[in-house]
N, C-alpha and C positions, 0 to 999 in steps of 0.2 A: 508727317503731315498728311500724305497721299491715302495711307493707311486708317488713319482715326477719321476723317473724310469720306471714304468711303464707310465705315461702322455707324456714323453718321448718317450716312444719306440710307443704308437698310433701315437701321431703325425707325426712322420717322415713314420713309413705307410703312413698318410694320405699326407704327402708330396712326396712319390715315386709313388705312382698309382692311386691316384684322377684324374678322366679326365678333370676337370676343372682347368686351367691353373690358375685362379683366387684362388682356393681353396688351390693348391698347394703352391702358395707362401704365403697365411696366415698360413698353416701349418709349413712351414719351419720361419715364424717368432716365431712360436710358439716352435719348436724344439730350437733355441736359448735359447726362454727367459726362460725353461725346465733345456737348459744346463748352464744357467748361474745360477739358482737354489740348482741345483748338484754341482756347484761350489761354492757358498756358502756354503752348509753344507756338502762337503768332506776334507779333510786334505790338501793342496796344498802341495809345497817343503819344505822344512824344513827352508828356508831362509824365506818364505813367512809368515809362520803363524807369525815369530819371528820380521817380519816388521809391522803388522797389529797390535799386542800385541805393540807393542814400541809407534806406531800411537795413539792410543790410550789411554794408558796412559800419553803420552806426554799431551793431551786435557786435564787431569785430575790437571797437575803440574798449576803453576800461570800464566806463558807466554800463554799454549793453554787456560786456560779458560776466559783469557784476548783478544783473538782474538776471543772465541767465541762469547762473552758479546756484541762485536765490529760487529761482524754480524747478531746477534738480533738486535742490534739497527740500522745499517744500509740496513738489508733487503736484502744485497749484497753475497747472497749466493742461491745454489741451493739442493733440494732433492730428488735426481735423483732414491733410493732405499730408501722405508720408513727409515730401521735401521741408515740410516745416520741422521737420525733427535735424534736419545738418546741423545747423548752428548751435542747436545742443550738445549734438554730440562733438562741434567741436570745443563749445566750455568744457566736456566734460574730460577729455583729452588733454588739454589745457592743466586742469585741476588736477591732472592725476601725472605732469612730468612727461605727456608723450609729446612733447612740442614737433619733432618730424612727423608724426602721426597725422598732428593737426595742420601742420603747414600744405603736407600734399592734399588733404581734404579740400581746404583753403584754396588751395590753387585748381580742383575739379571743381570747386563750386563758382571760381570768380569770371567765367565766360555766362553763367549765366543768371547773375544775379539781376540785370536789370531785366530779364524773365520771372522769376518764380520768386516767390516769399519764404525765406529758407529760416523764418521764427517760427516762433508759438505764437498760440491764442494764449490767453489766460484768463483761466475759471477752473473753479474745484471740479475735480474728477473728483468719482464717486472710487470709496478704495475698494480695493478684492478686485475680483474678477465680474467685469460685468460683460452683457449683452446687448443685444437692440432687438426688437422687430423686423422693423423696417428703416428708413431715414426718413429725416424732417421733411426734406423734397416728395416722398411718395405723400406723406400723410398730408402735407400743404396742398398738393396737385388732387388727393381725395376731396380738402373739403373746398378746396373753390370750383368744385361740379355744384357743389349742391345751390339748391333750385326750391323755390316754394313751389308747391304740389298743385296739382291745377284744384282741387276742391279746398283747401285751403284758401289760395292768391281767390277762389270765387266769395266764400266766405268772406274773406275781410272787404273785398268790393263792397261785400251784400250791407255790412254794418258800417261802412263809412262814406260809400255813395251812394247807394240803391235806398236803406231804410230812412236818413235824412228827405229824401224826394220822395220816399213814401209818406211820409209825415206831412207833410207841404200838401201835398195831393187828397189827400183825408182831407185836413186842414178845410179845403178849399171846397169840397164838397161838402162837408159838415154846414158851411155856411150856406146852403142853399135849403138845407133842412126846414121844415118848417113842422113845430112842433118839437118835443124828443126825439133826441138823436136814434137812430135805429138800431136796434138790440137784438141780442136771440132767449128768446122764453121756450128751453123745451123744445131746441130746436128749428122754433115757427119764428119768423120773423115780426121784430111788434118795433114802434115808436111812427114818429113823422116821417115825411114823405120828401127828396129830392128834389130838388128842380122845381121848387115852388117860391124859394125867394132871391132874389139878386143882388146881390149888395152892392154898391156904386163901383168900386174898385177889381170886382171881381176880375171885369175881362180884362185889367192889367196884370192882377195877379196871376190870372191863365196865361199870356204872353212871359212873362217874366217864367214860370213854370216851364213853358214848353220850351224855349231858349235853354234855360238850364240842361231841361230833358237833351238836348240834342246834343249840348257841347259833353255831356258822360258819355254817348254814348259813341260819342268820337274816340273817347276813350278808354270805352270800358269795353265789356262783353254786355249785350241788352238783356234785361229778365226774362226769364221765361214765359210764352206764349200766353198759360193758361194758369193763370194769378189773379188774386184779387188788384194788384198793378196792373195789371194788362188791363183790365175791364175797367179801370176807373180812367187810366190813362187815355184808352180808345175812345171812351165817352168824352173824355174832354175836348179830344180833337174833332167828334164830329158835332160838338157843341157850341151853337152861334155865337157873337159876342155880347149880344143886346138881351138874347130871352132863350128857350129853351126851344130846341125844333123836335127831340128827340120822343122817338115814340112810345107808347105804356111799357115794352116788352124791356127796353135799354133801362130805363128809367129803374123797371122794378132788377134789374141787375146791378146796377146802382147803389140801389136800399140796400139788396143781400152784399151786395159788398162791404159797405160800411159794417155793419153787423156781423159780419164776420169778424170782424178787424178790431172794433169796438169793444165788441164781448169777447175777443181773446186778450188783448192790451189796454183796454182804454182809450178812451178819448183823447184828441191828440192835445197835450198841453195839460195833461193828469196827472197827479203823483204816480199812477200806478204806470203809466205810460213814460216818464222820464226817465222812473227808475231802472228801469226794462231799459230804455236806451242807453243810460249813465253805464250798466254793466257793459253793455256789449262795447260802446267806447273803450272800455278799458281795456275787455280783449282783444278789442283791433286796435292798441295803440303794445300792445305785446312787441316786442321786436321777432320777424320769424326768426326760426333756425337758420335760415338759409343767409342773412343777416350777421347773426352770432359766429354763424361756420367761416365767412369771409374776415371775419374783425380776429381769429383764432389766426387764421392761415397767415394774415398780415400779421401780425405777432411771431408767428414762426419765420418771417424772414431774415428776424436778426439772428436768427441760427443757422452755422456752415450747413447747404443746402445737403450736400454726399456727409454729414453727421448723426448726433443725436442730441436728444436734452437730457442737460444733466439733471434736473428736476422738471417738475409740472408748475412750481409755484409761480414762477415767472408768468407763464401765459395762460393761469389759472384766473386772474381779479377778476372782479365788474367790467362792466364796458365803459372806456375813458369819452367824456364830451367830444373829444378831439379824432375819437375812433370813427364813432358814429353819433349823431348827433341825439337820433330820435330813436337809439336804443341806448342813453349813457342812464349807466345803473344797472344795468339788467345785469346777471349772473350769466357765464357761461352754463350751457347743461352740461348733466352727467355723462351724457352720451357724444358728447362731442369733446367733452376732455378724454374717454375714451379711445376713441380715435388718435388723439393728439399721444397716446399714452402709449400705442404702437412704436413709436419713436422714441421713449424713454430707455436711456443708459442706466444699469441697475440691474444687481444680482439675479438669477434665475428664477431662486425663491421668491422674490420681490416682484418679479412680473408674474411668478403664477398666481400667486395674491391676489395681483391686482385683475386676474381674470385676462391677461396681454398674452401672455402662453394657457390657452385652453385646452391642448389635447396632447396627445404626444406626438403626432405630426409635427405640430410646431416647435413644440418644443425641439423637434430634429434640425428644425430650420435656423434655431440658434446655437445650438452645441457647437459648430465649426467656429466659430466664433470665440472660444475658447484655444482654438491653436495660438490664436497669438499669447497667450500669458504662456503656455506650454512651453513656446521657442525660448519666451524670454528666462526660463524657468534656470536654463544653463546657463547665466549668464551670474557669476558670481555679486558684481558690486549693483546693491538694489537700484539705486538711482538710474543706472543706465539701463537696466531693466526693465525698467517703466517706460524711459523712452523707446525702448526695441519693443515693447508690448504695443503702446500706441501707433509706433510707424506701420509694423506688422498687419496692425488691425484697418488701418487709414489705406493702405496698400491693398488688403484684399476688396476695400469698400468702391474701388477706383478701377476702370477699365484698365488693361494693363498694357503699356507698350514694351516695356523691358521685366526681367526677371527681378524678383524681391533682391536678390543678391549682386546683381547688377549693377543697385542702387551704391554710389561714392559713399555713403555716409554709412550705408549697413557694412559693405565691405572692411567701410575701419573697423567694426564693431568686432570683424570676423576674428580676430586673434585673441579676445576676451570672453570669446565664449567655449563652455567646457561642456563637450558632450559625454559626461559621464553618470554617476548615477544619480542627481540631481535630478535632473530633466526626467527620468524613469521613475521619479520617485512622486513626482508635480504630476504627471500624465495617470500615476494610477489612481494618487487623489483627487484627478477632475472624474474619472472614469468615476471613482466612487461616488463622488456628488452627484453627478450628472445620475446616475442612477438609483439614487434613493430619492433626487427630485420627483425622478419619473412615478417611481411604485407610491411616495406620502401625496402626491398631486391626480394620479389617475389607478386609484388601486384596483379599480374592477377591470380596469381594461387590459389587456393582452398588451406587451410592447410592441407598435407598430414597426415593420420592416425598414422605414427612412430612418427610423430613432437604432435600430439596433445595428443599423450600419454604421452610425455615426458610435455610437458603443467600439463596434469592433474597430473602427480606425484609431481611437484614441488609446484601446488596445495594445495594439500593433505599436505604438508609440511609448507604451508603457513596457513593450517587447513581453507582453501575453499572448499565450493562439489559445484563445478561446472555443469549445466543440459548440458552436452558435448552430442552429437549425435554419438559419438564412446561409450559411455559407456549408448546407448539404452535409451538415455534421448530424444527422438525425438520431444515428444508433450509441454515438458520443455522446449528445445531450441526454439520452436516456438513461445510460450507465451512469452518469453524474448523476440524475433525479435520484434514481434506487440506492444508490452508496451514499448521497446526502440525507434521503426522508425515510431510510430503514424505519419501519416499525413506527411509525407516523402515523397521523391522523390521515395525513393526504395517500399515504402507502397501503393502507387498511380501507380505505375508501375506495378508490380506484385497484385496489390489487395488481401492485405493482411489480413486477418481477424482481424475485430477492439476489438472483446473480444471474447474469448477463455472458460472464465468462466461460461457462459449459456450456453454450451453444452455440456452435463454431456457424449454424448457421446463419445467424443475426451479424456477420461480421460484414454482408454488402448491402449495400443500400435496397435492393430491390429485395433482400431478406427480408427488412427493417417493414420494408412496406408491407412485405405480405402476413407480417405478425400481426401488424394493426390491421390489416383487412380481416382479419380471422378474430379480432376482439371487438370489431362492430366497425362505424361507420371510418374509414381511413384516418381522413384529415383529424378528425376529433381525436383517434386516439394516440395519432401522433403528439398533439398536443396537450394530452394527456402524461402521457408517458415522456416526455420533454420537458413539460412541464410550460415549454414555450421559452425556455434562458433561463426561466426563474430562478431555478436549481445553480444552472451554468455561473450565474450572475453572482448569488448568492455564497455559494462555494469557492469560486476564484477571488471575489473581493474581500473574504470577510465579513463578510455582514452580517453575521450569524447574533451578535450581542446587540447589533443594530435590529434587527429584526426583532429578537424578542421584544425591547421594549416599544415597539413601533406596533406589532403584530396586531394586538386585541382592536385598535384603532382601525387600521385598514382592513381588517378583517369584517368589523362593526358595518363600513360604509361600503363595503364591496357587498357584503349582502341585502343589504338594504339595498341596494340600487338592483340586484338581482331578481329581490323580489316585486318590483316594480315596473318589470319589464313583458308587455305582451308576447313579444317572442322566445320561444324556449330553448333557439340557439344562443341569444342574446344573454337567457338570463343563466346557461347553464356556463357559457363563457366566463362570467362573473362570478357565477356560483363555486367554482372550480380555482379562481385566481383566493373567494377569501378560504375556501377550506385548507389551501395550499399556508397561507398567514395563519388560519389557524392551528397548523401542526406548531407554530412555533407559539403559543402560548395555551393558557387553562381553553379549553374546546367550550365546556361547558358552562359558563360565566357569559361568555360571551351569548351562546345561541340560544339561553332562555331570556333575555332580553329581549330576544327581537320579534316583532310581531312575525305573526303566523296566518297569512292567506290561506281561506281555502284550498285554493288551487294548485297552493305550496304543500300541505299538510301531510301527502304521503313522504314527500322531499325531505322535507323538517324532520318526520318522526325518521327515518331511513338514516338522516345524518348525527342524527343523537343515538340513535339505537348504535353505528358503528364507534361510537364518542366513549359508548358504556363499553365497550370490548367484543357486540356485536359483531356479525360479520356476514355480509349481502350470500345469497344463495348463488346459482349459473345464472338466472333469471332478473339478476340485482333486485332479489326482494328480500325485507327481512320478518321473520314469525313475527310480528307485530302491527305487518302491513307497510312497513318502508319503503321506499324505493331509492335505488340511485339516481340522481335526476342527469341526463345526457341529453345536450342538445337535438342530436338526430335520432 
C-alpha cells in the first residue's frame, strides 16, 4: 500500500508541473491506473467487498463454473485485469482432472475474494494476435481537453447574439429614414436621410434594445470597436428620447452605416437578408467538436479504462437526445473517431490501414505487445492459451507490484507449459510478420532503431543472433548484403564488395569504418553496404519468395515517394531502399513507369543504364550522362 502510494503521489507531481503538455497527460494516465491499484487493495464499503465475495463464489457453485467452461470454449470473454483470469483457470483445472491443482489455487484466492473480481468480462475478442495503441483512459483524458477555439466560440457569438441585435439595431434606424433607405451606387452613398422621422414607439424600442445590448454583454465578449455596430450602437446612446440632438457629422455616419450594411445584405426583413441569416443559423446550431469530443469520451467509459475496444462500431452512431440534447443527430467526425481508434484492439495490419500505426516508431511501440501470445505459444491446450495471452497482456498494461510468475493462478499454469520448439517456432513467425508489416506499410523508409530492437528481442526469443548494425554488427551486416545481392541490381549499382573474406583487414570495427570513409561519405555508405538489415532480415527469415512477389510494389512506391522529396539525403535514402526491392524482381518494367523529374533525369538515366548491364565509372557516371544519386 505504502509503495503504490507513494507511485502515486510522483506521478500526479509529475502531472501538475511537467511543462510538457505531452508528459502531463501520460502522468495523469498514470495517476488513474495508481488509483485503481489503491483501489484494489483498500477496503471499499462495506456492501462492496460483500458483492465481490458473493461474485465469486457464485463462479465456484455448478451454474458459474458452467459459464465459465462455456467461455474457454468459446473465446468470448475478455481480461481486462490479469486477476480476472483465476477463476478460469480454475474451471480449466477442474475440466482437465487437476482437482488438487485447483483446490490450492482456490484456497490462495479465498483471503482475497471479497477484494478483487477474480472473473471475466464478456465480449468478443477479436481472434490472432492483436495490439493497441494506446488505452481507452489515454484517449478518453485526450478528448475531454478539447475546447472550442476562441475564434470559433467568437464566431458563433457573432451569428447567434451579436447579428440578431444587429438586425434590431438596422431595424430601428431604418425607421427614422425618411425617404429610401440609404444605399451604395459606385461606391457614393445615395437614398434618404436619418434622423428625420420618429415613429411613436421608437424611444421604447431604443430602451428595450439597449437592456438587451447590456444583458449580452454581460455575457458575451462585446464587438469590436470599429464596426458599422459600433457606430450605430454609440449613435443610439447619445440619441435623445423625444427628437434627434445629434449633429450633421454623426448623422451622415449614420447614412454610411446603413448603406454599408444594406447594400451588402439587404434590408432588414428581406428575402435576401433572412436568407443570409437562415444559413448562418444553421451553422451555429452545428454541435462544436469540442461537444462531439466529450459525448465520444462518455461513451468510452463503459470500456475497462487500463483496456481497449474491441471495435469502433459501438461509439461510432449519431448523437443520442439523451447524450446531448442540442447536438442529437449529428454524426461523430472522422477525426475524432480517429483518435478514438488509438485504442482499438486489432491486428497490426488492421491498425496500419487504419492510419493508427503511421511510421515505424510506432509501429515499435506495439510490437512488445505481441510477447504475450509468444509466452502463450508453449502452452499446448489452446483454451488456456488464450487465457495465459490475456492475463500476460492485462499484466504488462498494469503497474506492477509483484512478478507475472508470482501471480497464484499463473503459477498453476506453470506445469503445462512446454518450453520447447513450439514457442521458437511462434517467435520466428511473429519476427516474420512484424517484419514484412514494416517493409509492405513504410517501404521507403529505413527501419528505425526502436523498431529493430524490438526485431532483435523477438529474435533472441526465437534463439536467432542476428549481425543487426544496431547491435555493432556493421562488417556482419555487410557480408550478409554481398553473399545475399551477388550480381544484383543493388550489387551493380552500389558496387558492392564481391568477398569480404580476403581482407583480414575488414575484420574490426574501426576497419569497417575506415573502408566506408574511403567510398565517400561514412554513415551513408555504411548503409549502403549493410544494406541497413535489409539483407540481414531478408536472409535469416526467408523472405526471399515473399519479396519477389511484394518487390515491384514497394519498389513502385519507394520511388515515387523519392522522387518527390526536396532533400537529396531524404530522397536518395528512399531511392536506395526501392533499388534494394528492385534486385528482387523485372528492374525494368518497373522504372519506365515512373515519372521522370527534371532534377531526377541524370538519376533515372544512371539507374537504367546500370539495369541494361551498364556500369558507373570512379566518378559514378555513366557514357550516357548517368549518375549515382548519393545522398551526400
Amino acid at each position: 500500500m505504502g509503495y503504490a502510494t507513494g507511485r502515486l503521489h510522483r506521478a500526479l507531481e509529475r502531472a501538475l508541473v511537467a511543462e510538457d503538455p505531452a508528459v502531463r497527460r501520460r502522468a495523469a494516465v498514470r495517476v488513474d491506473a495508481w488509483r485503481g491499484v489503491l483501489d484494489d487493495l483498500a477496503w471499499g464499503p462495506a456492501d462492496e467487498p460483500v458483492d465481490r465475495e458473493r461474485l465469486n463464489l457464485w463462479y465456484l457453485g455448478d451454474e458459474g463454473l458452467a459459464e465459465l467452461g462455456q467461455a474457454l470454449r468459446t473465446g468470448c470473454y475478455r481480461i481486462d485485469g490479469p486477476e480476472q483470469a483465476a477463476l478460469l483457470v480454475v474451471a480449466w483445472l477442474l475440466e482437465h482432472d487437476h482437482h488438487a491443482a485447483a483446490l490450492d489455487l482456490v484456497a490462495a484466492l479465498r483471503p482475497l475474494m471479497h477484494r478483487l473480481r477474480f472473473s471475466p468480462s464478456y465480449s468478443p475478442r477479436p481472434s490472432g494476435p492483436v495490439v493497441r495503441r494506446t488505452t481507452v483512459d489515454d484517449v478518453r483524458a485526450q478528448l475531454r481537453q478539447a475546447t472550442v477555439r476562441r475564434p470559433i466560440a467568437a464566431m458563433r457569438e457573432t451569428l447567434q447574439v451579436w447579428n440578431p441585435l444587429y438586425d434590431q439595431l438596422v431595424a430601428l434606424w431604418c425607421d427614422t429614414v425618411d425617404g429610401d433607405l440609404p444605399h451604395l451606387v459606385d461606391g457614393v452613398v445615395d437614398g434618404g436621410w436619418p434622423c428625420r422621422v420618429w415613429p411613436d414607439d421608437w424611444a421604447e424600442r431604443r430602451r428595450r434594445w439597449q437592456d438587451d445590448y447590456k444583458l449580452a454583454t454581460e455575457l458575451h465578449r462585446p464587438r469590436p470597436w470599429k464596426s458599422n455596430f459600433t457606430r450605430l450602437r454609440v449613435a443610439l446612446d447619445l440619441c435623445p428620447d423625444d427628437s434627434s440632438a445629434l449633429d450633421g457629422r454623426a448623422v451622415g455616419w449614420i447614412r454610411r452605416a446603413l448603406a454599408n450594411t444594406i447594400s451588402a445584405h439587404g434590408t432588414p426583413g428581406s428575402a435576401e437578408r433572412e436568407a443570409l441569416r437562415q444559413r448562418q443559423r444553421e451553422v451555429a446550431a452545428q454541435p462544436a467538436y469540442a461537444t462531439l469530443a466529450h459525448v465520444l469520451s462518455a461513451r468510452l467509459d463503459a470500456f475497462p479504462r487500463d483496456g481497449g475496444l474491441p471495435a469502433l462500431e459501438p461509439v461510432a452512431g449519431p448523437v443520442d437526445c439523451t447524450e446531448a440534447p442540442a447536438a442529437a443527430g449529428a454524426a461523430i467526425p472522422e477525426h475524432l473517431l480517429a483518435k478514438a481508434a488509438r485504442a482499438l484492439e486489432a491486428p497490426i495490419g488492421e491498425l496500419v490501414a487504419r492510419g493508427v500505426i503511421g511510421s515505424g516508431e510506432v509501429l515499435a511501440e506495439v510490437v512488445p505487445q505481441l510477447a504475450a501470445e509468444l509466452l502463450a505459444a508453449n502452452i499446448g491446450d489452446p483454451a488456456l492459451a488464450i487465457v495465459y495471452a490475456q492475463t500476460c497482456a492485462a499484466f504488462r498494461r498494469r503497474p506492477r507490484l509483484v512478478r507475472f510468475g508470482e501471480l497464484p493462478w499463473v503459477d498453476a499454469v506453470a506445469p503445462y507449459r512446454d518450453q520447447g520448439e513450439q514457442a521458437r517456432r511462434a517467435a520466428v513467425q511473429t519476427l516474420r510478420e512484424s517484419t514484412t508489416v514494416a517493409l509492405e506499410s513504410f517501404p521507403q523508409k529505413v527501419l528505425p532503431t526502436p523498431l529493430v530492437r524490438e526485431l532483435d528481442a523477438l529474435a533472441a526469443q526465437a534463439g536467432l543472433a542476428l549481425p543487426l548494425v544496431q547491435n555493432g554488427q556493421h562488417r556482419e551486416a555487410a557480408v550478409v548484403a554481398s553473399r545475399v545481392l551477388a550480381g544484383s541490381l543493388y550489387a551493380r549499382y552500389y558496387d558492392l564488395p564481391a568477398d569480404w573474406r580476403t581482407a583480414r583487414i575488414h575484420r574490426r570495427r574501426d576497419d569497417f569504418a575506415a573502408i566506408c570513409r574511403a567510398r565517400g561519405a561514412a554513415l551513408e555508405q555504411c548503409q549502403i553496404l549493410t544494406t541497413h538489415n535489409l539483407a540481414v532480415l531478408v536472409d535469416a527469415l526467408d523472405l526471399t519468395n515473399w519479396l519477389r512477389e511484394a518487390a515491384p510494389d514497394l519498389a513502385d512506391r519507394a520511388f515515387v515517394w523519392a522522387l518527390g522529396q526536396p532533400a537529396w539525403r531524404d530522397a536518395a535514402a528512399a531511392w536506395r531502399q526501392g533499388i534494394f526491392y528492385l534486385s528482387y524482381c523485372e528492374p525494368d518494367r518497373t522504372l519506365r513507369a515512373l515519372p521522370r523529374p527534371e532534377r531526377f533525369e541524370p538519376a533515372m538515366t544512371g539507374l537504367l543504364d546500370v539495369a541494361a548491364g551498364r556500369r558507373f565509372d570512379r566518378d559514378g557516371r555513366t557514357p550516357s550522362g548517368g549518375r549515382r544519386l548519393l545522398g551526400a
